[in-house]
PAROTI-831442 format. One record per residue (C-alpha): residue number from 1; residue in three letters; x, y, z. Coordinates in nm, 2 decimals, decimal comma, always signed. Example, Ala and Ser with C-alpha at 12.3 -4.5 7.8 and 13.67 -1.06 7.14 Angstrom:
2
(1 "ALA" (+1,23 -0,45 +0,78))
(2 "SER" (+1,37 -0,11 +0,71))
//
This chain:
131
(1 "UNK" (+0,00 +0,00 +0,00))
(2 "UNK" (+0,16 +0,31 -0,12))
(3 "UNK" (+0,15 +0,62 +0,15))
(4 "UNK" (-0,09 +0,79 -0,07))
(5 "UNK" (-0,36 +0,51 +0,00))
(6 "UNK" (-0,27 +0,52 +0,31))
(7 "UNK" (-0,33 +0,94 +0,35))
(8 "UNK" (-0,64 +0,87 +0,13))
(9 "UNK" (-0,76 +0,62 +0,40))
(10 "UNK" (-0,70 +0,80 +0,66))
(11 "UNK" (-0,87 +1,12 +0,52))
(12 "UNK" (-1,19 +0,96 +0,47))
(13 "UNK" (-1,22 +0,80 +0,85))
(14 "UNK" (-1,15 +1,17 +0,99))
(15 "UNK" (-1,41 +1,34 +0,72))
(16 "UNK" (-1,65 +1,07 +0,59))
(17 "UNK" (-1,50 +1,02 +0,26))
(18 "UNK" (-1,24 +1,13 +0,07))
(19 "UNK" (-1,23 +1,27 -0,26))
(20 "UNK" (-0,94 +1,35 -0,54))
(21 "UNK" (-0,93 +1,66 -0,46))
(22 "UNK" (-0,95 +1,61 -0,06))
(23 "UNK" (-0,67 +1,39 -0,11))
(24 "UNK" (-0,48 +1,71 -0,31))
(25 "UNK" (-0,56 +1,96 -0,06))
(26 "UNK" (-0,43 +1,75 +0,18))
(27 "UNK" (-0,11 +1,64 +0,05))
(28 "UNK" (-0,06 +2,04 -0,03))
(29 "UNK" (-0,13 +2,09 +0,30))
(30 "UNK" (+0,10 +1,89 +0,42))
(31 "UNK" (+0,35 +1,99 +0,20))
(32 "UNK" (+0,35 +2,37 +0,30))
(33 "UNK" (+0,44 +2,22 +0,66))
(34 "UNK" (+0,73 +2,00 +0,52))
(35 "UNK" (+0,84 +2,31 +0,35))
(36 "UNK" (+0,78 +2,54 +0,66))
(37 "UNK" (+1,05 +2,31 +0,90))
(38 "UNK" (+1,33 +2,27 +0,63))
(39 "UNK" (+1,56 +2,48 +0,53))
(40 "UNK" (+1,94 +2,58 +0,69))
(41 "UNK" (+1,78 +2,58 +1,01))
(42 "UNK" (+1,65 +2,25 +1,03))
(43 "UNK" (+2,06 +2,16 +0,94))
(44 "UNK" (+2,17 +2,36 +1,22))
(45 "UNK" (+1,93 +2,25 +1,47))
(46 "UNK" (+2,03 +1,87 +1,35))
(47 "UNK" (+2,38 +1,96 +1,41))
(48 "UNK" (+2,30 +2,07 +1,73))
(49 "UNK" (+2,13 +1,83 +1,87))
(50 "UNK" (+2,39 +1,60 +1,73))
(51 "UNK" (+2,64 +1,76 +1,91))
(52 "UNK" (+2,52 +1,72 +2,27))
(53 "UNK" (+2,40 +1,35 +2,15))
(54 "UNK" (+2,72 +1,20 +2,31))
(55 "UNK" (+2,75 +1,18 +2,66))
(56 "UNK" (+3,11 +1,36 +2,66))
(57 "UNK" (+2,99 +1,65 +2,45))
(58 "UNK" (+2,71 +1,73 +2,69))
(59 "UNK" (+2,87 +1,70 +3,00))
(60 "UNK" (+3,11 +1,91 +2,85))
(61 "UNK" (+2,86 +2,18 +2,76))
(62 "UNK" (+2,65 +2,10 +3,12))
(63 "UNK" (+2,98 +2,21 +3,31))
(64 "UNK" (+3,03 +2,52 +3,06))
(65 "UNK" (+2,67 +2,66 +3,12))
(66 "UNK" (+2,70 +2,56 +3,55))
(67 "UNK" (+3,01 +2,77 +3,49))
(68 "UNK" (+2,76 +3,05 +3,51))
(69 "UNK" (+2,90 +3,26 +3,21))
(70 "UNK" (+3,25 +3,20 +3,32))
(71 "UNK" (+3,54 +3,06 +3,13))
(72 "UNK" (+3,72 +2,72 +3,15))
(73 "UNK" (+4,03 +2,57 +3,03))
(74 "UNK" (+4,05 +2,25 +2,92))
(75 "UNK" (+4,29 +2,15 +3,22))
(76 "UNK" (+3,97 +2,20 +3,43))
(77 "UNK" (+3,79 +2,00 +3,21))
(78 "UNK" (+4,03 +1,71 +3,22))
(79 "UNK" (+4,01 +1,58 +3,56))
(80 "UNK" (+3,64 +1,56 +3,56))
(81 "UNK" (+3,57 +1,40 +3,22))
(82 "UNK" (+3,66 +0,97 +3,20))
(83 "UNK" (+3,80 +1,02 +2,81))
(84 "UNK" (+4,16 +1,12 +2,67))
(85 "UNK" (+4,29 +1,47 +2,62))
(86 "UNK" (+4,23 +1,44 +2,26))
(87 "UNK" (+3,87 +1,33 +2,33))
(88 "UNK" (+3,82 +1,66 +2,51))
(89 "UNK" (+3,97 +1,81 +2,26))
(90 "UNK" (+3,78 +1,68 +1,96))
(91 "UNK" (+3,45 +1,75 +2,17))
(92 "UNK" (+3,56 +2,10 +2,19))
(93 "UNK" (+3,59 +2,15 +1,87))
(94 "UNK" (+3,25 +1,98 +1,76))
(95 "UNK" (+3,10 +2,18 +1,97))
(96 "UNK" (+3,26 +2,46 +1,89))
(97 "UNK" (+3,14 +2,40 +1,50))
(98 "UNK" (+2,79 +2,31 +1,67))
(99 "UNK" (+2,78 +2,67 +1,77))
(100 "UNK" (+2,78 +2,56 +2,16))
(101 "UNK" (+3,10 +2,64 +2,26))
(102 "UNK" (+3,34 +3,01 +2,24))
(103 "UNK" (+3,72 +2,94 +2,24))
(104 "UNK" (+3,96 +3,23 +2,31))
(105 "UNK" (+4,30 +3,17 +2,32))
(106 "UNK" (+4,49 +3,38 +2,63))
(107 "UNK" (+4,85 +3,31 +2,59))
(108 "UNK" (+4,92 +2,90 +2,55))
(109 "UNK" (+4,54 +2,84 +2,71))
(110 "UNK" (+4,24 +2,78 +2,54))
(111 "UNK" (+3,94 +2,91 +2,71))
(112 "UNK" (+3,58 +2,76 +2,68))
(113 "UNK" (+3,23 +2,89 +2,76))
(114 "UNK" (+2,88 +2,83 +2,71))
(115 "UNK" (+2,74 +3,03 +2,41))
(116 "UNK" (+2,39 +3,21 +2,47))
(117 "UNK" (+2,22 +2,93 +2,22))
(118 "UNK" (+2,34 +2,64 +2,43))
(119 "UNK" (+2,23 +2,83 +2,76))
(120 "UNK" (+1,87 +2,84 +2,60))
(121 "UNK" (+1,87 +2,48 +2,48))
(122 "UNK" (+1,97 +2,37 +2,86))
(123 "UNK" (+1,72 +2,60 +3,02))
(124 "UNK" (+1,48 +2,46 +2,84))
(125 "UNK" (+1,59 +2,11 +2,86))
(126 "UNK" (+1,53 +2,16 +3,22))
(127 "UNK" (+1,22 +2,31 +3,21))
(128 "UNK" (+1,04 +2,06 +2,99))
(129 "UNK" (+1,15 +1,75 +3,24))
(130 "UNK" (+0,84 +1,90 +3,54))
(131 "UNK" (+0,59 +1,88 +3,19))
//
């Protein structure tokens, strides 16, 4: 059964029956909301989401944001986190590219902090866990 027949079904249980041009309506319906969450955004919030979808990463980003808007090197990173230096470092960097992350370099440091858009995505991480 093609996903068509299936729509087609499923339109005419909700209305009664289910026409051609239900069916059309429908489907261009339901393509103005396919079109409405694509788009570069729907490729940053993938990358994102991807980024904090390893346990390292978001811990990582957890301690940046408790940091409450203050910087941290990665040698006071490295004592709390079970993986290697390079680990930390490639996490860093990934979610750095996510947009999570700020590096500034102060003389042969590297200093870390929560960006404003991983702050938001935290907050309301922790708000939706009471709903």
């Amino acid at each position: 059964m093609s996903s068509t027949e299936r729509l087609q079904r499923y339109v005419a249980d909700e209305c009664g029956s289910c026409t051609d041009e239900d069916l059309a309506d429908r489907l261009a319906e339901l393509e103005e909301l396919n079109e409405s969450v694509g788009g570069s955004d729907l490729a940053t919030d993938i990358e994102l989401l991807s980024a904090l979808g390893n346990e390292t990463r978001y811990k990582i980003v957890r301690m940046l944001h408790a940091a409450d808007d203050e910087e941290l090197c990665v040698c006071e990173l490295s004592p709390l986190l079970d993986v290697s230096d390079s680990a930390i470092s490639h996490a860093l960097s990934q979610l750095t590219d996510a947009g999570l992350v700020t590096r500034r370099k102060e003389g042969k440091w590297r200093m870390y902090r929560a960006t404003p858009r991983a702050n938001a995505v935290l907050v309301a991480l922790d708000g939706s866990r009471s709903l």
